[in-house]
VOLORO-15764 format. One line per 3 residues: number of its first residue (from 1); their letters; for each residue x, y negated, z negated of C-alpha. Coordinates in nm, 4 decimals. Each point is the difference from the previous one (the first is absolute). Layout:
N
NUM) A) X/Y/Z  ...;
***
This chain:
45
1) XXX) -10.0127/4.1266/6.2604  0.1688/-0.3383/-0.0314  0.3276/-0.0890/0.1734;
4) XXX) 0.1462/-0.1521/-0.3104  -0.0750/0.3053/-0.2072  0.2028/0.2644/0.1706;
7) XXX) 0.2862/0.1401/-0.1470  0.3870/-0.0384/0.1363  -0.0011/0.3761/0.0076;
10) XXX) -0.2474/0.0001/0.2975  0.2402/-0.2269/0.1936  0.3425/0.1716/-0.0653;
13) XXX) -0.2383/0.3426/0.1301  -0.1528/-0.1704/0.3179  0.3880/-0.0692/0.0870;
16) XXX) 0.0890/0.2806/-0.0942  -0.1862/0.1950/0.2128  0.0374/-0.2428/0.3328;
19) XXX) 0.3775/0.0103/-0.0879  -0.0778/0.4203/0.0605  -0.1927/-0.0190/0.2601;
22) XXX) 0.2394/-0.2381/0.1774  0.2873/0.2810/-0.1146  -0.2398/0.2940/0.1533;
25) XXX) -0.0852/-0.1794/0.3069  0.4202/-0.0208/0.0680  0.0503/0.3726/-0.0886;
28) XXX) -0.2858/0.1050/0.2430  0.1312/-0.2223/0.2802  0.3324/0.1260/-0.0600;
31) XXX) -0.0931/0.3505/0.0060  -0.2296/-0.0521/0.2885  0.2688/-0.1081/0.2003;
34) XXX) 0.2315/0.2817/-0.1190  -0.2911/0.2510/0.0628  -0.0282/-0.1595/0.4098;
37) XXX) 0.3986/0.0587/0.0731  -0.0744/0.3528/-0.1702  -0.2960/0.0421/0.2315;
40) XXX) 0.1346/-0.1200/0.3505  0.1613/0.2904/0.1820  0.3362/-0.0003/-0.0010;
43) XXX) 0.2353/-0.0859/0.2972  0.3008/0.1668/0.0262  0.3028/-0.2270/0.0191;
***
């Protein structure tokens, strides 16, 4: 396959899908990091 011959539609999808796997990769940090303070034991204040 030629590099001149592919469509804009496979361009706007390969963004498309490192723009959601830049998205998932912040919602699994965040709730990775919500899921360790939900795991420590807590400490009575």
């Amino acid at each position: 396959m030629r590099v001149g011959s592919n469509p804009p539609d496979l361009w706007i999808g390969i963004a498309y899908q490192s723009h959601l796997q830049e998205l998932y990769g912040e919602i699994f940090i965040y709730f990775s990091l919500n899921l360790s303070l939900v795991m420590q034991p807590h400490t009575p204040r």
